[in-house]
C-alpha positions as CSV (number, residue, x, y, z in Angstrom):
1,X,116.0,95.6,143.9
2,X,115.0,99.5,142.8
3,X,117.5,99.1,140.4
4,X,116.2,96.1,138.9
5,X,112.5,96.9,139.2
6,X,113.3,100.2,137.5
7,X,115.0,98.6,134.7
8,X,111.4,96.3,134.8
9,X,109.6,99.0,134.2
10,X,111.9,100.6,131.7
11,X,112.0,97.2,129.9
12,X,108.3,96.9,129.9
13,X,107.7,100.4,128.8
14,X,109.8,99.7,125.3
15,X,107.9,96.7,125.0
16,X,104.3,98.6,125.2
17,X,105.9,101.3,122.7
18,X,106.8,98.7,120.1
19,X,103.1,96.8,120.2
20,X,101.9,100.6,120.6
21,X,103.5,101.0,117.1
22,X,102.9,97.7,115.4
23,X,99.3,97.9,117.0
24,X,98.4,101.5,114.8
25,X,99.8,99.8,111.5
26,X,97.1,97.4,110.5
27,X,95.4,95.6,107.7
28,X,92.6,97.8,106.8
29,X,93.8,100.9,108.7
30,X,91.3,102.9,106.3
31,X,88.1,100.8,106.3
32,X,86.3,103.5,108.1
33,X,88.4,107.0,107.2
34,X,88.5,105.8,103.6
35,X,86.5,102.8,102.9
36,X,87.6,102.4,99.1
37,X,91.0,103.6,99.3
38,X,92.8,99.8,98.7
39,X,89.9,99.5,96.0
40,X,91.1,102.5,94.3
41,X,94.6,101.7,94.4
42,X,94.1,98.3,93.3
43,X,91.8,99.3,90.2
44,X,94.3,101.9,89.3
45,X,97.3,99.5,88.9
46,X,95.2,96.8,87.3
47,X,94.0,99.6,84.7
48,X,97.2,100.9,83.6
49,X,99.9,98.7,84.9
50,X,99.7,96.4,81.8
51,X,100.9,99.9,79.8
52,X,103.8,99.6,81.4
53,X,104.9,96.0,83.0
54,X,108.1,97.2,83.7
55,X,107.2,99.9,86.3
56,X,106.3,96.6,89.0
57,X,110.0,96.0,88.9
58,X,111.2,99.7,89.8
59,X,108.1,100.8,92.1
60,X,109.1,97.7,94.3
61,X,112.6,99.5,93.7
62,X,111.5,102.7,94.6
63,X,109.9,100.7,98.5
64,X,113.1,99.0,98.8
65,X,114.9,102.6,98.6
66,X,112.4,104.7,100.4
67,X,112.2,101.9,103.5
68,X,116.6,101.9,103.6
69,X,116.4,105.5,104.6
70,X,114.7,106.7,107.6
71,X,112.1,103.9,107.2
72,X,108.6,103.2,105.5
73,X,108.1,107.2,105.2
74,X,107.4,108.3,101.5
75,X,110.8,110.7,101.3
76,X,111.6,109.0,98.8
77,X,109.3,111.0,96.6
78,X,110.1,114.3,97.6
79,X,111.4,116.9,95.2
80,X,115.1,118.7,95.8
81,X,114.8,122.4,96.5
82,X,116.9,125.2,96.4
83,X,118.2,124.6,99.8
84,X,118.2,120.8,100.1
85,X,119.4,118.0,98.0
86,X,116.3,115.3,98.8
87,X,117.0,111.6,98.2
88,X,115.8,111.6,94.6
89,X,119.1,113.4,93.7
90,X,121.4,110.4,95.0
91,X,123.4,108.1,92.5
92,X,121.1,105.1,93.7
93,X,118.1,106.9,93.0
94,X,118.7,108.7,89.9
95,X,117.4,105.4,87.7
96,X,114.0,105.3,89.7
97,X,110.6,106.1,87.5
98,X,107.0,105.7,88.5
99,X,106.8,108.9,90.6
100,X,104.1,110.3,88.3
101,X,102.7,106.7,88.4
102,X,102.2,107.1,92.7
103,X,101.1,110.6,92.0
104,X,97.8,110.0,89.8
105,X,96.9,107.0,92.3
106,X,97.6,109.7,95.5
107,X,95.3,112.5,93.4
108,X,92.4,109.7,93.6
109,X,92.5,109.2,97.2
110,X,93.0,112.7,97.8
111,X,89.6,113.2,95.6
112,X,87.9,110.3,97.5
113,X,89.4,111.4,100.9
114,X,91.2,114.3,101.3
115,X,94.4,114.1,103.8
116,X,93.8,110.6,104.8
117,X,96.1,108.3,103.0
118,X,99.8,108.6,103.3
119,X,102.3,108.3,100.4
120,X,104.0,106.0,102.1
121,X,101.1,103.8,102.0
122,X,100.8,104.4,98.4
123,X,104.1,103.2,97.5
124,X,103.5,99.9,99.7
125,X,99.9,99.1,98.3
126,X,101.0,100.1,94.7
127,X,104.0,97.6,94.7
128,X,102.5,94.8,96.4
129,X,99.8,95.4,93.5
130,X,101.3,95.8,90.6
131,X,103.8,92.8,91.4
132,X,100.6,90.8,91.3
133,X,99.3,92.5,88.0
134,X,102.3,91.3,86.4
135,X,102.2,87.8,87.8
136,X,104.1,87.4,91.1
137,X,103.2,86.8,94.6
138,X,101.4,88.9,97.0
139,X,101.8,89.6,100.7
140,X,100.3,91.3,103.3
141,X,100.4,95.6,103.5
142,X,99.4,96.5,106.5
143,X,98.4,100.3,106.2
144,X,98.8,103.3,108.7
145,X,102.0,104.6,107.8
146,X,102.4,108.5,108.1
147,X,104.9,110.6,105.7
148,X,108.0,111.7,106.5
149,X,109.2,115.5,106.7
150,X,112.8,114.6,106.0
151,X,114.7,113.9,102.5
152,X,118.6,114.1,102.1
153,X,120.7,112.8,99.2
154,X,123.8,112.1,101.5
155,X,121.4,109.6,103.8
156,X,120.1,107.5,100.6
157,X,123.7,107.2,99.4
158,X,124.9,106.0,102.7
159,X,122.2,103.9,103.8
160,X,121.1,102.2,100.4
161,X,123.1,98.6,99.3
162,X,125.0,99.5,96.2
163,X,124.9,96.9,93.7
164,X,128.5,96.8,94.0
165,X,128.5,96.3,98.2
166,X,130.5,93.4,98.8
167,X,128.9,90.7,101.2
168,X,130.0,92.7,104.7
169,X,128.5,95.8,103.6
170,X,125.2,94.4,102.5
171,X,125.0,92.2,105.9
172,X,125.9,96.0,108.1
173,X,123.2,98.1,105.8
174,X,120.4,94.9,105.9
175,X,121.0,94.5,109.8
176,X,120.7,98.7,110.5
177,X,117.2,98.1,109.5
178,X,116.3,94.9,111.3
179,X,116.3,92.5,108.5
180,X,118.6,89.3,108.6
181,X,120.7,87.2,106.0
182,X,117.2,85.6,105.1
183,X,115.9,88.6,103.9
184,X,118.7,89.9,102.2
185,X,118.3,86.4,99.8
186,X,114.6,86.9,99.8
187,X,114.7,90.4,99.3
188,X,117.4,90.3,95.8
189,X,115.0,87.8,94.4
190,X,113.1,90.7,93.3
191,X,115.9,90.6,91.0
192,X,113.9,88.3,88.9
193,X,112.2,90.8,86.7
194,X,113.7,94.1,85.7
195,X,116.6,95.6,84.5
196,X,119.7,97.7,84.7
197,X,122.0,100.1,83.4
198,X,125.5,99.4,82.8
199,X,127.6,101.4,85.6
200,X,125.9,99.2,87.9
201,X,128.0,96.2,87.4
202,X,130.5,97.3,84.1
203,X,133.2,97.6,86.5
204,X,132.7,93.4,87.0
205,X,133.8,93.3,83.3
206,X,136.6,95.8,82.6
207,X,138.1,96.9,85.9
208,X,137.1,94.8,89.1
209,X,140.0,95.6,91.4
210,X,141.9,98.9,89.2
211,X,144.0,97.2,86.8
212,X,141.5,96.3,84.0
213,X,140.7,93.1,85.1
214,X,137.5,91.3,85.4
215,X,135.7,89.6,87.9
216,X,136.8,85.9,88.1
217,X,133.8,85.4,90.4
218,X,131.6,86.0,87.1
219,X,131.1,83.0,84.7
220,X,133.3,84.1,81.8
221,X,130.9,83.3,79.2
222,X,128.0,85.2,80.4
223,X,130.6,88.0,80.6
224,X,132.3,88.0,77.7
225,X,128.5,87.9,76.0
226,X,127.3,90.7,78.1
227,X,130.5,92.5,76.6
228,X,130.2,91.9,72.9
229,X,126.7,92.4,73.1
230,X,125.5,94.9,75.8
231,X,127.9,96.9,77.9
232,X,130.5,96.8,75.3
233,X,132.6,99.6,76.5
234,X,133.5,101.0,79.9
235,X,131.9,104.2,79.4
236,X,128.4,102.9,78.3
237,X,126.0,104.9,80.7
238,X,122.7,104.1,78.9
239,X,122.3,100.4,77.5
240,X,120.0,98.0,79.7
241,X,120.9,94.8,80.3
242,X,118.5,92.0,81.8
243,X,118.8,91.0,85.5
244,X,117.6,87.6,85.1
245,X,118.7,86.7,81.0
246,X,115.4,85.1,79.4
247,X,113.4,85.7,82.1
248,X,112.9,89.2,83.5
249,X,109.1,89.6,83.1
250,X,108.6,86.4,85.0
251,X,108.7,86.2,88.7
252,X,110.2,82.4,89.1
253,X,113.5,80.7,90.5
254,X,115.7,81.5,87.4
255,X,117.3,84.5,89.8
256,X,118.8,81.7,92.4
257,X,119.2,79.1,89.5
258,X,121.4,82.2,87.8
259,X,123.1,82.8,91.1
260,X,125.0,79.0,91.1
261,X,125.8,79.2,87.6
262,X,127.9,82.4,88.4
263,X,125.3,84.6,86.1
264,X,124.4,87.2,89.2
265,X,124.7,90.0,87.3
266,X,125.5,92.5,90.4
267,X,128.7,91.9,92.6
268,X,125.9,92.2,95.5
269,X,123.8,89.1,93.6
270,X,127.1,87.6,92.8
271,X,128.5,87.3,97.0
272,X,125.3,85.7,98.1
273,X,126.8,82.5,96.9
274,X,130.0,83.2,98.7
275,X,128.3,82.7,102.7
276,X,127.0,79.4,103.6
277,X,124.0,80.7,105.5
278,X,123.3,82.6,102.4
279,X,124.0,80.0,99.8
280,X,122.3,76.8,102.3
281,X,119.0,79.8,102.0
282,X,118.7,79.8,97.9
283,X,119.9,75.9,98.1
284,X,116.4,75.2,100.1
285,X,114.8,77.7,97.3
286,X,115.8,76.2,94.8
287,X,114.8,72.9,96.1
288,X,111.5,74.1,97.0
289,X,108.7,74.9,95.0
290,X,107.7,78.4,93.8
291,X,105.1,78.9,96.0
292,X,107.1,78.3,98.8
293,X,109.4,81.0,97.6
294,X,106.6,83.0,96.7
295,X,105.4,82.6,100.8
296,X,108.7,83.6,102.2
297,X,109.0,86.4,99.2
298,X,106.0,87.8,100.9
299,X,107.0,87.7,104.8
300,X,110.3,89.4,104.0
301,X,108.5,92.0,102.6
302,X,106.0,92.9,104.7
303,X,109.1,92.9,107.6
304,X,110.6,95.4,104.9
305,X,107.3,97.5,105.1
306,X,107.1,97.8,108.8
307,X,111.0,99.4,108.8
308,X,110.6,102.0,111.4
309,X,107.5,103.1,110.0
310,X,106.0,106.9,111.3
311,X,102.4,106.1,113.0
312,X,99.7,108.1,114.7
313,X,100.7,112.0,115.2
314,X,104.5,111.1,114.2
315,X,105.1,112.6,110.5
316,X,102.1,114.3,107.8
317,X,99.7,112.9,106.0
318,X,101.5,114.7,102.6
319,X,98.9,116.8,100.1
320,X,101.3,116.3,97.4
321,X,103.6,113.3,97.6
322,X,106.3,115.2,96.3
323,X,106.2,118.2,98.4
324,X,106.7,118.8,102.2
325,X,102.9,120.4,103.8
326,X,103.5,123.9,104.3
């Protein structure tokens, strides 16, 4: 009976931590410490986001890769030093841009409220904003997120799905942060606007298993166009190439409708259609309209934004998103 009532309170003491936690990241964290800080964000994307359409699809990048390693926490954006290889430096990361974009929007809220908002928050307002801007859904961001302390190149490449992760691997790397088959489809339909560089997937068309094959699980017209017209050697490290043909500035079905044609562009697109829980979950997309996708879009990724996010004294509230307080 001590045993058990011990493990009771045990049990029961996990259970307050965890509402503790979810209970200090809130919608409207800042309406009293910084009243306009949402407002200021917000008007800041609207302004200049149209400059650049393009950044929506590699800032909601950039808060995929930051909440893979170590959570919600802003390391993401902080620099290497002399000592320390910080996440920037790794091979998934070495294709992000926007950083200067997150640093004017974190100068204005440090002129409107010094050492309030977090650049963690910053990344998670800014890419649920300028994925609206540009014409896709929006979802909830609760706020309250502290920064993180912490940046190494070794955990980003570890903990980050590779667009060549085969199905177990993405399932393993998905699940270490809490998120489920469901959100791994929801999650790569932000696949839908964007685009990539060729080492991502070139190995798909010129040497898939070591023996300069290609994929047979890639629809061979869409690679041998892709070959004669984009990636058309196996050393091209620069050329972009479309993640959804015809349709990357558009945040529709056309991702999932690519999918069943064979057209994923990444192997990690591609094996989505090769588990029946995931391929029954784009089925019910694409049978559904694109609201509804646009509705469980937006509840995978405020999940994503609550990965094992840093609240009241855990973490900094960072001066400079790209540098560690002194």
């Amino acid at each position: 009976m001590g045993k058990l009532s011990c493990f009771g309170i045990l049990v029961f003491a996990f259970l307050a931590y965890i509402a503790s936690t979810e209970a200090q990241l809130q919608m409207g964290f800042y309406s009293q410490s910084c009243p306009r800080a949402e407002q200021i964000v917000q008007d800041f994307v609207n302004q200049h986001i149209h400059n650049a359409p393009s950044l929506a699809a590699t800032i909601i990048r950039m808060h995929f890769h930051d909440c893979f390693v170590r959570g919600c926490d802003g390391s993401v954006l902080i620099n290497s030093t002399s000592n320390n290889q910080a996440e920037k430096a790794a091979i998934p990361n070495l294709t992000l841009r926007g950083f200067d974009f997150i640093d004017r929007v974190k100068s204005l809220l440090e002129e409107e409220c010094p050492g309030v908002v977090s650049c963690a928050d910053v990344i998670a307002l800014v890419a649920r904003d300028s994925i609206v801007a540009t014409g896709g859904p929006s979802w909830r961001v609760p706020t309250g997120r502290r920064d993180g302390t912490i940046s190494n190149a070794s955990e980003a490449l570890a903990s980050i799905p590779a667009p060549t992760s085969n199905f177990t691997n993405l399932q393993r790397l998905f699940g270490n942060v809490g998120l489920d088959l469901k959100d791994l489809v929801l999650l790569s339909g932000a696949h839908t606007i964007g685009v990539a560089h060729c080492p991502a997937f070139s190995n798909r068309l010129y040497n898939f298993t070591g023996v300069g094959d290609q994929d047979p699980a890639l629809d061979s017209e869409y690679a041998a166009n892709l070959k004669a017209r984009k990636c058309t050697t196996p050393n091209d490290n620069t050329t972009i190439v479309e993640m959804d043909p015809g349709s990357r500035k558009t945040f529709d079905l056309s991702y999932y409708s690519n999918l069943i044609k064979r057209r994923g562009l990444f192997r990690s697109d591609s094996v989505l259609t090769t588990n029946s829980d995931t391929l029954s979950i784009i089925n019910q997309l694409l049978s559904g309209s694109l609201q509804y996708f646009f509705d469980e879009f937006a509840a995978s990724m405020e999940k994503m934004g609550r990965i094992n996010v840093k609240t009241g004294s855990a973490g900094e509230i960072r001066k400079l998103c790209s540098v560690v307080n002194s």
